[in-house]
N, C-alpha and C positions, 0 to 999 in steps of 0.2 A: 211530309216536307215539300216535295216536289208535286204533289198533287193540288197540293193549296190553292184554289182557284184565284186568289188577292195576290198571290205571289208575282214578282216581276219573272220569274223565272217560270211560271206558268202559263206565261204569254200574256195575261191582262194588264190592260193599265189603269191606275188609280185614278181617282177624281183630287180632288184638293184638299188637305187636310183639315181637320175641321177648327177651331178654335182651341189653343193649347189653357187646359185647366190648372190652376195654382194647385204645385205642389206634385206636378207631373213632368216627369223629364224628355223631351224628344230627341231625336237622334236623328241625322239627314245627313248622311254622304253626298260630300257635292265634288266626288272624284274618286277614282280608284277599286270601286266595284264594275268588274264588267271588263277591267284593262288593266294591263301594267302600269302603272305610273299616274301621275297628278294627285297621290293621296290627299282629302282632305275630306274631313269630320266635325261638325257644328254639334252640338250639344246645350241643348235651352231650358231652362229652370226659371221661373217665377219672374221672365224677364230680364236675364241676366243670359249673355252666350259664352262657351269656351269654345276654343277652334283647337285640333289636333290635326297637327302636318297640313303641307301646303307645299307641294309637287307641281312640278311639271311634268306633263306626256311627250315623248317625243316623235313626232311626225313621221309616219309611214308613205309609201311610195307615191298610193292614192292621195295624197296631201299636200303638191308640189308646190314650192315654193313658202312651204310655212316653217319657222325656224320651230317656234314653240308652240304647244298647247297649255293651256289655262284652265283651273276648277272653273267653273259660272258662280263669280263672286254676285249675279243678282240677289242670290236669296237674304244675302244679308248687308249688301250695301246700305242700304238705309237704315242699319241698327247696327253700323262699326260703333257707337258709342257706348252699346249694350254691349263689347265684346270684355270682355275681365280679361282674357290672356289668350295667348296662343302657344300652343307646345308643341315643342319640336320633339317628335321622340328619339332621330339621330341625324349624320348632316348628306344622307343622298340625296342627288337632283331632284328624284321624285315625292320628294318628302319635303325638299325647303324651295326647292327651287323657284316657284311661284312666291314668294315671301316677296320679293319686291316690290309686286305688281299690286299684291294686297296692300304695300304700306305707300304705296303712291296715293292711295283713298285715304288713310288716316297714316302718318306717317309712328305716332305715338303708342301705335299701338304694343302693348309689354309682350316682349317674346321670352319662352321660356324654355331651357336645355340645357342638354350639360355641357362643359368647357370648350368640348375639341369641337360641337352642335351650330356654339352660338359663334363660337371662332371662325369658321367655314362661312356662316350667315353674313357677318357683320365683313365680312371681306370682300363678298358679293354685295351686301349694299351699300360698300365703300365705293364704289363702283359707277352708283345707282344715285350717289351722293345722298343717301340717306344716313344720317345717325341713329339707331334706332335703342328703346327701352328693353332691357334686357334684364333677367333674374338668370343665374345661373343655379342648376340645382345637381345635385348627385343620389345615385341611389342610395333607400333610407333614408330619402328626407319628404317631409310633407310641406305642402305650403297649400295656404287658403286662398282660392280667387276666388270673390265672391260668394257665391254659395255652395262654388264647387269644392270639398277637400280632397288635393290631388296628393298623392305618395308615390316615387318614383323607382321603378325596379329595376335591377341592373338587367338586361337581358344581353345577349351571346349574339353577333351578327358579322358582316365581312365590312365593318367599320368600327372603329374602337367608339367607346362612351355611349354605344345605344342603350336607350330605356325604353320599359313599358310604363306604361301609367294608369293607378288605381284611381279612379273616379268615387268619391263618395258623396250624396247626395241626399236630399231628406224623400226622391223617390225611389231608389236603391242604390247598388254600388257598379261599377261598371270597370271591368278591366281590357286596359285597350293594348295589345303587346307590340303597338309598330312592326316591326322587321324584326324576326329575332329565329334563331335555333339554337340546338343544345350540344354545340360541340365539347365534350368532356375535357377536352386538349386543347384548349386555345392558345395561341400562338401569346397573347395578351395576359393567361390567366385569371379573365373574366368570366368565369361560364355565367346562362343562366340561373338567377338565384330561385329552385325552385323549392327552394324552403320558407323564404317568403311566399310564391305562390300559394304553401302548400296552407300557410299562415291565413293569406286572404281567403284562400277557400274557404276555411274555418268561420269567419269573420261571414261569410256570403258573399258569394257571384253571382247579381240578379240577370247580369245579361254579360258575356264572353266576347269579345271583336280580337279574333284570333289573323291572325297573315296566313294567307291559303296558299300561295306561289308557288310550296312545292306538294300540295292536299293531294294530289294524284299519282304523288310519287311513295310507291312503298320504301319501308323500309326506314332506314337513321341517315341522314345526310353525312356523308363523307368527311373526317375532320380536315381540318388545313394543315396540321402538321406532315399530311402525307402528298401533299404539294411539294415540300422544299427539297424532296431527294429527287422526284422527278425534274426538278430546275438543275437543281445541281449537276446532273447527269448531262441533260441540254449543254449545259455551261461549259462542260468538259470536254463533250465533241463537236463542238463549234468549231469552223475555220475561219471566220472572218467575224465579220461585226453581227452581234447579236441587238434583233430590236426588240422588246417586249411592250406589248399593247394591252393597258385595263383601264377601268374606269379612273377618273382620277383622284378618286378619293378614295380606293383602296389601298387603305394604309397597310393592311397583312400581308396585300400580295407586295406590294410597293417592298415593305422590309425584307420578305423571301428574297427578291430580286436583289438587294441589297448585299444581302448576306452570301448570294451565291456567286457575285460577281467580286467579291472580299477575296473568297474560297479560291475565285479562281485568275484573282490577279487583272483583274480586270476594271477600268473606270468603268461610272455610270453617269448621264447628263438626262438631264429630265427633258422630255419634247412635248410642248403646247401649254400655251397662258394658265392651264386650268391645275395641269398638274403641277408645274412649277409652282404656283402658288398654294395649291394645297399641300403638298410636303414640307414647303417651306413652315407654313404654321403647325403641321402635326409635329417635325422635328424641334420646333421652338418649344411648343409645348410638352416635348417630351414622350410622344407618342410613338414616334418613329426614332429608332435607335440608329445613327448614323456613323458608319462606323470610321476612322481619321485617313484621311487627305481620299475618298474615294467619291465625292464630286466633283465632276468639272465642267464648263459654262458650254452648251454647246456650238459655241462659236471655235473652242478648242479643241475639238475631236478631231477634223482632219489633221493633226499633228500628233496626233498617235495612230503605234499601230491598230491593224483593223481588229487583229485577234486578242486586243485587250481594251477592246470598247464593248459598251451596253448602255442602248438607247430607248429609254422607258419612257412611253409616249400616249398618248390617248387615242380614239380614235376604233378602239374594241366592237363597239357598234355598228360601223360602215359608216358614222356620219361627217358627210359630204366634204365640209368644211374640215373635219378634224386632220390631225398630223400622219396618220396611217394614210386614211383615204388619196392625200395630195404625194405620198410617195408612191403608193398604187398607181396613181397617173401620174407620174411624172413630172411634177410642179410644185414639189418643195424641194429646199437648201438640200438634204440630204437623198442621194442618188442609191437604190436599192439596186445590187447587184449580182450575181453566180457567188455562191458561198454564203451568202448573208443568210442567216438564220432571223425567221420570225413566230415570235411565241405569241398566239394571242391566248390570253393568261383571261377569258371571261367565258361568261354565260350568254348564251343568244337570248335576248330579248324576243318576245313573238311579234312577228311583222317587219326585224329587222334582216332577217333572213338572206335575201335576195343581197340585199344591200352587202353584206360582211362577203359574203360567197365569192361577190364581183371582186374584191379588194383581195381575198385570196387566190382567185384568180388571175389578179393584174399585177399580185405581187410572185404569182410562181411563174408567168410568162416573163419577168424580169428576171428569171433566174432564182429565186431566193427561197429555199428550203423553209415551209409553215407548217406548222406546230399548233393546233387548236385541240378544242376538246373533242374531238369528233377523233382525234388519232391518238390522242397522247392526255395523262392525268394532271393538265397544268392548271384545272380550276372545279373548285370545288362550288355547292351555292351557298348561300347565305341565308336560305331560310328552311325551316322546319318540314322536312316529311311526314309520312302518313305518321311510322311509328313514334316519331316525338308529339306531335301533335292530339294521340290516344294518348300519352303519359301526362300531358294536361287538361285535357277531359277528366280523366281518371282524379287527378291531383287537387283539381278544382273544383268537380262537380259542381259544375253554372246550372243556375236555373232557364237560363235562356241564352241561345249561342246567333249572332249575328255575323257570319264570316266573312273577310274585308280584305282587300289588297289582294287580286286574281279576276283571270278571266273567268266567264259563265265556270267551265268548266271546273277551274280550281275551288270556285264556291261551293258548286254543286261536290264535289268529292269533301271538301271540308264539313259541309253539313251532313253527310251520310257518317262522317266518320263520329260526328258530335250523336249522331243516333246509333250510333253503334255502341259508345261507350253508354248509353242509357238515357241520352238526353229524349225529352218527347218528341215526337215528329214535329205537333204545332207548336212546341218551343224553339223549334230551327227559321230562321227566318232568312229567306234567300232574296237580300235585296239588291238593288242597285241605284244608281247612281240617281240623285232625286229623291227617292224612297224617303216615307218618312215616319219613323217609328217611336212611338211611345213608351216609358215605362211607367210603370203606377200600381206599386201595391203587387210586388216581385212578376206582374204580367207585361211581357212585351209584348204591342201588337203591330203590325203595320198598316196604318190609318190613312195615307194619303202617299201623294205624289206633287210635287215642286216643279218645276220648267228647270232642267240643268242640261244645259249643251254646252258645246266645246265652245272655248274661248282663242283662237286664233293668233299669233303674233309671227307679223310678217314684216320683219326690217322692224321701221320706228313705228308700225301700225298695231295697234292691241283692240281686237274685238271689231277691227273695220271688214275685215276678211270674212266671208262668208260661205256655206255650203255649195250656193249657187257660181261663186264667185272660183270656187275651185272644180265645181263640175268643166268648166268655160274652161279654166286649164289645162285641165285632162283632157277634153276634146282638142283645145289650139294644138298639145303634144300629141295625142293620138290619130288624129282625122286629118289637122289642115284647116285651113284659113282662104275662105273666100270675099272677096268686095267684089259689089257690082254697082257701077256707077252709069247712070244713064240719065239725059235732063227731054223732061219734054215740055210740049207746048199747049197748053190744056183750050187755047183761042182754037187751035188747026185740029185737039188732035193726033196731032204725030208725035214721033221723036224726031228731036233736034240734035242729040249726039250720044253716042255710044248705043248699046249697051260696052262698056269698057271692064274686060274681067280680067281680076289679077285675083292669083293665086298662091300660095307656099304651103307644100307638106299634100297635095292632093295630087299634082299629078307633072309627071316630069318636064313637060311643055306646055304651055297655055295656050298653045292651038289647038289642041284636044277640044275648047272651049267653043271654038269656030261652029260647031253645028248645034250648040243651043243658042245662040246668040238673036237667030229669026225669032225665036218661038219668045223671048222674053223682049223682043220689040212687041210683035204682034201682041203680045198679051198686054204691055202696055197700053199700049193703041187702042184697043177692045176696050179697057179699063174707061181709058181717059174718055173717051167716046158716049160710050152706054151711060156714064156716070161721072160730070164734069165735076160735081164737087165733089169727088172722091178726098180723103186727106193725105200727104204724103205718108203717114203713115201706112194706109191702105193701099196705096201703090208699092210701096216697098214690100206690101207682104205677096205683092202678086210675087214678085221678083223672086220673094225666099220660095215661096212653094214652087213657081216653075223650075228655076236651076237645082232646087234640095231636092227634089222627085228624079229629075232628068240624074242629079251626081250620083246617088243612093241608085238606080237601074244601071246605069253603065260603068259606074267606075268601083258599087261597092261601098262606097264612104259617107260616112255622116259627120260633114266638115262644118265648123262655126263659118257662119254663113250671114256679112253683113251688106244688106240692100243700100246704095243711097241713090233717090231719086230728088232729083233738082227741078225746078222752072226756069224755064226759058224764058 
């Protein structure tokens, strides 16, 4: 598996795929192999595309200033009219999230999910002011797009109405499980159906796209039911206002909270655009059981007391902008203080680390008793460990496993597990993002490689944001910001004014700058002299290498460093 020299996980990189043969299905991840979040899956048959999930990533420290990441919709912009459908398997950020951006290219394009899926979507690109084509579909049911016939499986996750979906094809069958585990106890009464699994394995699994997320983690993921005594408990020795923080479209944990603040006589007001609107439609719809008169607008909470409030809010992740974050520093409506209990009720994303830590930090130096998973059992995860993920191996018996949704490592532990229950080593394919694989005649192979890089959104910018463009940020934040402005006289020769340096983030006074100030006259001088038609550009690069050499020896730093040299 791992030794496979073609493997992306082997360290080589592909060439370009070669021309796709009628009657053969390719497969290309243009997100979500290699990282948490941006799912998304293209799928091509005889000219016709399906698309599975359409995520957002979200930005990491090294990333500043980018709200969102993006799949790289290049590969198939130019064939939105080949696409049949797109399916949603359920409605997380990093599964629909990008949905808008895609339907800004074609806005018609048919999306497909089940109720609570397309509900969550279409309210987001209510937003977006898109109306968009929708099929709503439930487990046990099949629908034809194109030449793909998809069949929709109910699976188990920490959002209600997720599905897997059976791909059938005329060059095999394909089961893709989105987000799913096998909690026996669901709070919903959903479990995974794996008696349909155990149906499609019968029928043939020529290639498996299993969710790796939790592949490294032994053992059976934790049910949710044993979430709601540990809240209950929180609830009871609480002295003041309790806040609880998850994603916002955690409808299980949302109802826990619900149910415990019932129990224990307590309002609850929802905090941040995201979750207020996602409750509202899961409760409409019937998902979220709400129990009578225990809403109220959080403009009403300062008028009750403190020990019979609970303020359900987003922000679980550390991000910046969310409603935890701005009570961490001190710049929202609502003032965290001595007594206030904070449950952060989630899972650490990888890379969001630093970020959450700071915000429990900012929120225990305000006084406020937290409660995360690192102290206490208030979150369980949402996806499949080792030992469920062997019970479908085992249940399915694929002929070819492709693991998806995970960093390197959750892949690599996914596929070892696929050859543990019997699969062949070169049936495991450890790809990533780009990756482009065939099937044809029950053989999957990995044939090529695609151009997919991050797609950037910054404010109202999509895709203007670049690598380089955020290296330059990192340095402005890390190093410092240098100008130097100096005009000479290319007739004489000399300078005529400056060198003029101004500085920020390099050095605490800008007279420090007083003894390189000769050396980048004289070098001018030297420049202009020796070589009258130098171009400003060439003069300006004296300027960078004298002062970047001189700052980089004495002060240590490698600051963004911009020359402007003028004429006199």
């Amino acid at each position: 598996m791992t030794d496979n020299p073609e493997s992306p996980a082997g360290g080589a990189r592909l060439s370009g795929p070669p021309r796709l043969q009628r009657g053969t299905l390719r497969v290309v991840p243009l997100g979500g192999l290699g990282e948490i979040g941006r799912n998304m899956t293209v799928f091509e048959i005889d000219g016709s595309l399906l698309i599975v999930d359409c995520g957002v990533l979200f930005p990491e420290e090294f990333q500043p200033g980018v709200d969102l990441i993006l799949p790289d919709f290049g590969y198939i912009r130019d064939r939105l009219d080949d696409v049949v459908g797109v399916v949603l398997t359920h409605g997380h950020e990093d599964h629909i999230g990008a949905v808008p951006y895609l339907l800004r290219h074609r806005p018609d394009l048919p999306l497909i999910g089940s109720r609570l899926t397309l509900a969550l979507v279409e309210a987001k690109l209510q937003e977006h002011r898109i109306k968009p084509v929708t099929l709503t579909v439930a487990e046990g049911q099949v629908e034809r797009l194109g030449p793909f016939g998809c069949e929709f499986v109910a699976v188990n996750h920490s959002i209600p109405d997720a599905l897997a979906v059976f791909i059938r094809t005329a060059a095999g069958n394909v089961l893709h499980t989105g987000d799913f585990k096998m909690d026996q106890l669901p709070l919903d009464g959903r479990i995974t159906d794996l008696r349909a699994f155990a149906r499609l394995g019968e029928e043939g699994v020529d290639l498996f796209m299993p969710d790796s997320t939790n592949a490294d983690v032994p053992g059976f993921t934790t049910a949710e039911k044993e979430i709601g005594p540990v809240l209950e408990t929180l609830f009871g020795n609480a002295r003041k206002r309790l806040i609880v923080a998850s994603f916002s479209s955690h409808v299980h944990r949302v109802q826990q909270v619900l149910d415990a603040a019932a129990v224990h006589g307590r309002k609850v007001a929802f905090v941040g655009r995201s979750m207020v609107r996602n409750m509202a439609i899961a409760a409409k719809l019937g998902y979220l059981d709400v129990p009578p008169n225990i809403l109220v607008d959080l403009k009403d909470v300062d008028g009750l007391p403190e020990n019979r409030v609970v303020l359900m809010s987003t922000g679980s992740q550390g991000e910046p902008m969310a409603a935890l974050s701005r009570m961490a520093n001190g710049d929202h409506s609502i003032t965290v203080g001595p007594g206030d209990t904070v449950i952060l009720a989630s899972s650490l994303i990888p890379g969001n680390e630093n970020a959450v830590f700071r915000i429990i930090n900012g929120l225990m130096r305000l006084g406020a008793e937290v409660v995360h998973k690192g102290n206490a059992k208030v979150h369980v995860s949402g996806h499949a460990s080792a030992g469920e993920l062997l019970y479908c191996y085992n249940i399915l018996r694929p002929g070819n496993v492709m693991p998806v949704h995970g960093e390197t490592r959750h892949l690599v532990a996914n596929g070892r597990l696929a050859v543990q229950s019997g699969v062949p080593a070169e049936n495991v394919l450890l790809a990533e993002d780009g990756s482009v694989v065939d099937l044809r005649d029950g053989v999957a192979r990995l044939v090529g490689q695609v151009e997919c890089g991050f797609v950037y959104v910054d404010g109202s910018s999509v895709g203007g944001i670049t690598d380089e463009d955020l290296k330059d940020r990192r340095t402005l934040g890390e190093e410092g910001f240098i100008s130097v402005i100096s005009v000479v006289n290319r007739q004489t020769g000399t300078l005529v004014s400056g060198p003029d340096i101004h500085a920020r983030g390099v050095a605490e006074d800008d007279a420090v700058f007083d003894d390189i100030k000769p050396r980048i006259a004289a070098a001018l001088e030297e420049a202009v002299r020796n070589n009258p038609s130098h171009t400003t550009h060439q003069l300006q690069q004296v300027v960078r290498r004298v002062i970047g050499s001189w700052v980089s020896r004495k002060l240590r730093r490698r600051p963004m460093i911009v020359p402007v040299v003028l004429e006199a």
